[in-house]
Every structure is written in C-alpha cells, then in structure tokens.
C-alpha positions as CSV (number, residue, x, y, z in Angstrom):
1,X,10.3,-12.9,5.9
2,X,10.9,-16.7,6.4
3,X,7.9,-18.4,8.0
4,X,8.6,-18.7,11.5
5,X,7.1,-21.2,14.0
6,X,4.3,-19.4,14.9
7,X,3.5,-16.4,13.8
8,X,5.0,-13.0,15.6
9,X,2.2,-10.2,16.4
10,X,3.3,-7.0,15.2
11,X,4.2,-3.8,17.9
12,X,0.9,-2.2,18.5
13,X,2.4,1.0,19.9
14,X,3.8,1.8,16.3
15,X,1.2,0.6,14.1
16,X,-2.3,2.6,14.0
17,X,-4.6,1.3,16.6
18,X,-8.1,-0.4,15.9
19,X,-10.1,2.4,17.4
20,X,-9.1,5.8,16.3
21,X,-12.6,8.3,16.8
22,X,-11.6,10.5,14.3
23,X,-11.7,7.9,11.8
24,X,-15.2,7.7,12.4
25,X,-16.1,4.2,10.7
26,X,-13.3,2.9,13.3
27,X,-15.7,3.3,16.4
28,X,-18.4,0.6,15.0
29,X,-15.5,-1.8,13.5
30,X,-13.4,-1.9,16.4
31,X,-13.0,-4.7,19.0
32,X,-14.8,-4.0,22.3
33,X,-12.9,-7.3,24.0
34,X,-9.1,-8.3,24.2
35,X,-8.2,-10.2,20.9
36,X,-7.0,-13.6,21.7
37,X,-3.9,-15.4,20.8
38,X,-4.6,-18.6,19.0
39,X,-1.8,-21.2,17.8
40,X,-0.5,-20.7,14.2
41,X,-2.4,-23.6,11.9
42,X,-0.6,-24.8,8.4
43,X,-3.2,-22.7,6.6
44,X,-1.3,-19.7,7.9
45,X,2.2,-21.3,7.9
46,X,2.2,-22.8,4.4
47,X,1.8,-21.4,1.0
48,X,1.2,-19.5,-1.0
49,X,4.6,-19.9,-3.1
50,X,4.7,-17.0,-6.2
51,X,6.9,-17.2,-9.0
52,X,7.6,-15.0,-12.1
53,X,5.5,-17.0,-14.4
54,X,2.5,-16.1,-12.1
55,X,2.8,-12.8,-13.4
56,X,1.5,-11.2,-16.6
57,X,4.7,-8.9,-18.8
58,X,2.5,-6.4,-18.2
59,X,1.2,-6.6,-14.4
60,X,3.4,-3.7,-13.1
61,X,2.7,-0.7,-15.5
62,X,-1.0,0.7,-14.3
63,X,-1.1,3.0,-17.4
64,X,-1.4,0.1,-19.7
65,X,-2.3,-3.0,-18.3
66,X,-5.8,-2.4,-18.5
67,X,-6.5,0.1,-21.4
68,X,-8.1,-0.6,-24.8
69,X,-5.3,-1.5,-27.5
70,X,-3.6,1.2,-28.3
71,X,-4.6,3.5,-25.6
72,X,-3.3,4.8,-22.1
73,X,-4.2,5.7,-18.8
74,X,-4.5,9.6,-18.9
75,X,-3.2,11.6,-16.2
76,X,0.4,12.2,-14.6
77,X,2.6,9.7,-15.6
78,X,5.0,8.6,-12.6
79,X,7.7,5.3,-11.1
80,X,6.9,4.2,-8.0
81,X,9.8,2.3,-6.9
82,X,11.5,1.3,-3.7
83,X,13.3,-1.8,-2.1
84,X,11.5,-4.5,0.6
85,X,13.7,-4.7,3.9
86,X,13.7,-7.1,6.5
87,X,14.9,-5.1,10.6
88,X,18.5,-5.5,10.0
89,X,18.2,-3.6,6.2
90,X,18.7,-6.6,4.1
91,X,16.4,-7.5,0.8
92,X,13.6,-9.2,0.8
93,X,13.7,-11.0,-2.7
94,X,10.5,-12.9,-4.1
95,X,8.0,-11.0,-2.3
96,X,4.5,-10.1,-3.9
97,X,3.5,-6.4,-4.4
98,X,0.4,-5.3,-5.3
99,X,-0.8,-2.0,-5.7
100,X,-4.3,-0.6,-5.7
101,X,-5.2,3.1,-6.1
102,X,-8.3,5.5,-7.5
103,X,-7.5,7.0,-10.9
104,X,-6.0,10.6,-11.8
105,X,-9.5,12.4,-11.1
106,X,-9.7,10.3,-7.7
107,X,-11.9,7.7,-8.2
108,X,-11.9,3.7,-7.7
109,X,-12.9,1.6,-11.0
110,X,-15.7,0.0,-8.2
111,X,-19.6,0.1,-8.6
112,X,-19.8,1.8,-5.0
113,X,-17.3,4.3,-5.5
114,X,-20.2,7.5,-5.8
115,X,-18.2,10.4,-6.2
116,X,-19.1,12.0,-9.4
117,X,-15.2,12.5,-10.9
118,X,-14.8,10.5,-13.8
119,X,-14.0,7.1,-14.8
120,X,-10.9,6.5,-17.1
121,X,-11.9,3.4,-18.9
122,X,-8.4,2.8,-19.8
123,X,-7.3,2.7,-16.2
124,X,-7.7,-0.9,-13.9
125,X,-6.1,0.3,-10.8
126,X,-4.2,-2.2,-10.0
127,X,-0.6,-4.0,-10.4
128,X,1.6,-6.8,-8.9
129,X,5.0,-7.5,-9.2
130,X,7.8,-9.4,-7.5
131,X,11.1,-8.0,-5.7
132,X,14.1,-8.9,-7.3
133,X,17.5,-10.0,-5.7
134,X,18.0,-6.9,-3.8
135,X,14.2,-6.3,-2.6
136,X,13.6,-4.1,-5.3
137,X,10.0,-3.6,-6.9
138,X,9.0,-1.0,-10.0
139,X,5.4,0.5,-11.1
140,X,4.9,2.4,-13.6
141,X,1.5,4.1,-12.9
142,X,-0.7,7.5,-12.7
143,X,-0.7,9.7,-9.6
144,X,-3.9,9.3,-7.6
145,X,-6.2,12.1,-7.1
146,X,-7.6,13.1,-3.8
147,X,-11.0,12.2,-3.1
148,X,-13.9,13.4,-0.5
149,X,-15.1,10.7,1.7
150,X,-18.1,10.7,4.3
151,X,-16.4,10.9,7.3
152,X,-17.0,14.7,8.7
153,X,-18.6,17.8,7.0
154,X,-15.4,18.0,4.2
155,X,-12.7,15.2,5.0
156,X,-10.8,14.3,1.6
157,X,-8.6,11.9,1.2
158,X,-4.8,12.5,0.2
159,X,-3.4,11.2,-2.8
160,X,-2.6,7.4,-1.5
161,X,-1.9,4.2,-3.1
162,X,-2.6,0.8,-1.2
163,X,-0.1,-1.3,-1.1
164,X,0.0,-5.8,-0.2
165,X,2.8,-7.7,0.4
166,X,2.7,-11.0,0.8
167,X,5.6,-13.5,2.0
168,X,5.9,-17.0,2.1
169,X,3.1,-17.8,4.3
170,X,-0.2,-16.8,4.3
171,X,-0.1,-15.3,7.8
172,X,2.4,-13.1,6.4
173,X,0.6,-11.1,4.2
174,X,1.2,-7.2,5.2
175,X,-0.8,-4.1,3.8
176,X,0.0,0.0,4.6
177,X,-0.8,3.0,2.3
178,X,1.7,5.2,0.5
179,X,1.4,9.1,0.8
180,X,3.3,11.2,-1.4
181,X,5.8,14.1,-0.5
182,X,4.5,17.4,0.1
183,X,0.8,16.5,0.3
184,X,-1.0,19.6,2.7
185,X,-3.8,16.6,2.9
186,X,-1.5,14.2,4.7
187,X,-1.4,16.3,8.1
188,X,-5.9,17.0,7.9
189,X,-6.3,13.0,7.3
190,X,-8.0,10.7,10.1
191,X,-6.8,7.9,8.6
192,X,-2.9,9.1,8.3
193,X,-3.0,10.8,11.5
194,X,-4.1,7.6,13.0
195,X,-0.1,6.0,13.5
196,X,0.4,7.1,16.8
197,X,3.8,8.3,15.7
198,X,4.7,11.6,13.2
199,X,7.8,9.2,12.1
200,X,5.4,6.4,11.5
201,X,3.8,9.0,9.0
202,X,6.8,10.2,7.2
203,X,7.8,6.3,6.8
204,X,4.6,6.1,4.7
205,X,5.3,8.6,2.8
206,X,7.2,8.5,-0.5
207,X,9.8,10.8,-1.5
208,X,10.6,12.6,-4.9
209,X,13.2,11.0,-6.9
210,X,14.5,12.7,-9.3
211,X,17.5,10.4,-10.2
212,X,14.5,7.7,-11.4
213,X,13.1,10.2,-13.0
214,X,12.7,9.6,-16.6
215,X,12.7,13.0,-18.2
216,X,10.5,14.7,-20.7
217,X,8.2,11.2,-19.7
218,X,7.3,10.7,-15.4
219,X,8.5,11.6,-12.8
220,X,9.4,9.0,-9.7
221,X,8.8,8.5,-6.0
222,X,10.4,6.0,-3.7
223,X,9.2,4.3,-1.2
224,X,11.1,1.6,0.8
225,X,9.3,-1.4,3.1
226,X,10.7,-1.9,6.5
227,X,9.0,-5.1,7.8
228,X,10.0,-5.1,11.4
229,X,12.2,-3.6,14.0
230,X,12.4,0.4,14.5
231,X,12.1,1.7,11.7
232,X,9.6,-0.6,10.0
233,X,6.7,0.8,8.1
234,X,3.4,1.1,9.8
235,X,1.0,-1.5,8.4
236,X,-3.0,-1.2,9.1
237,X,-3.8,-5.0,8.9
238,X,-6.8,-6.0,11.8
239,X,-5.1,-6.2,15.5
240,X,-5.5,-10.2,15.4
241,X,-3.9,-10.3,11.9
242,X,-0.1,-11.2,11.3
C-alpha cells in the first residue's frame, strides 16, 4: 500500500459498477459522462500518517467504547477479525480500520435513520484500529441486525458492517461492506448483488471461526482484505476515486 507516483484506478470489471438499476438510488447518483483522469496532487499523495497513540485503548471493542460506565452494548457478542493483504498475500501493517454498523435490532445511532427498532444507548457503532506486523486487525463488537430500506415494496438489508481502510496517502483510502456466512439476505440484496461477480460476493463475506471463538463469551468471523490483484476484495468507493 506504498504511495505510488500517481495513483492506480482500480479494475472496474470486479468492483460494483456506478449504475446498478436495481439499486434504485444508483440511477440518479450515477455519472451520465466518462470520468476523467486527472494527475495525482500532494493532497492525495501525502499524509495522513496514523500511529498507535492516535487511538483510544478502547477504540476497537464496539460493546464498550461508547456505553455508560458500567454498562454494555446488548445483543450477540462476536470477534470480527481478519488480516490486510497486499496482491502477492503479504501484510499490510499500519493500516487504519474503521468499522461502522447499525446496532443488534438494526438500526444506525443517526437522526435520519427512521426505522422504528430501537436505539441501544450503550452502543456508538463504530471502531478503529490498526493492523499489526502481519496485517492483522481485531473488533470486538455486536452482530448487526437486518434492516428494511426504501428501495422496492420489501427490500431489507442483510446483516453488514462497513468497513474504511486507509493507507498512507489520502488517495488510498478504500471502503467495502462485510456480509456474514449464511445470510439468506445476501443473495435478495441490490446492493450485494451489484459486484458483477458471485466470487466478488463471497470475498465479502465473512466466515465462521470457530478457532477465535471465545467460548461460553462470542463467537468470531473472519474476514481478510485483499487490496489488489485477483482475488482482491470488491470495494464500492465512487468510479473517479482511488
């Protein structure tokens, strides 16, 4: 993920396009002309630099970091957990994850979230850490609910947690959504459906780990980030982005 001279456009043909009709909000946000390729400036080529001390002790477990003293997030408990990879499956060490994600009941601590589950007011959402030597990252967090979402008569959402990773360069910054194992929701979503490829899905998609698992306490998914090459993981950032 070193900064390169200019900044590489990612494979279109793997990652979900900009205009996908049956994500219906994709019609009116799409581009109607040919994006153009502009030279990389330093304020995509430089910073930002993140280090450990940029992080709170707390930042990566979801079911604490933002509940009342004392308290917990309620709902079921589970490690997310995986490793960073550059194309040729080596680590990616000192990149920033962040995760963002509705609650247990499915829904986002966000005044326009309307749907009528409830809010857990011990829950924030949200969590950053940084990969470690061997591009591994941790959460500790709750298991998303799935949530309707106005796009046809009864479209829900599967159970999904948003995930940005940023390198050393602003122009590097990368952002995809995690699905979990088994979810029957995966295959009816617009949004998942969109990667053009049924691989491209199943790379977003986090698998059951039971050897993470920390019994009688969570269980644990894992979900590894390919950056590039064949097998990297589709990412949904703007066609013009990085």
């Amino acid at each position: 993920m070193t900064c390169p001279p200019g900044l590489l456009p990612r494979p279109h043909g793997w990652h979900p396009p900009a205009l996908t009709p049956a994500y219906r909000s994709s019609v009116a946000r799409a581009p109607r002309l040919a994006p153009l390729s502009l030279d990389a400036t330093l304020t995509e080529l430089t910073g930002p630099v993140f280090a450990t001390a940029d992080l709170g002790p707390g930042d990566a477990d979801l079911i604490r970091n933002h509940a009342r003293q004392g308290r917990e997030a309620l709902g079921e408990r589970i490690i997310l957990h995986g490793r960073v990879l550059d194309e040729a499956g080596r680590p990616v060490p000192g990149t920033l994850v962040e995760i963002w994600q509705a609650n247990a009941a499915g829904r986002y601590r966000h005044h326009r979230d309307g749907y009528r589950a409830p809010l857990d007011p011990d829950f924030g959402g949200c969590g950053r850490t940084l990969t470690g030597a061997d591009g591994g990252y941790a959460f500790r967090t709750i298991r998303p609910g799935a949530y309707p979402w106005p796009n046809g008569g009864n479209d829900w959402r599967p159970a999904h947690v948003h995930f940005s990773l940023f390198g050393q360069c602003f122009g590097q910054r990368l952002i995809t959504q995690m699905y979990f194992q088994g979810d029957p929701l995966i295959a009816r979503c617009p949004i998942a459906q969109g990667v053009p490829d049924p691989v491209g899905v199943t790379l977003m998609t986090a698998q059951l780990d039971m050897s993470a698992a920390i019994p009688f306490e969570c269980l644990a998914y894992r979900f590894d980030i390919v950056l590039r090459g064949r097998r990297a993981t589709p990412f949904e950032n703007r066609p013009e982005g990085g």
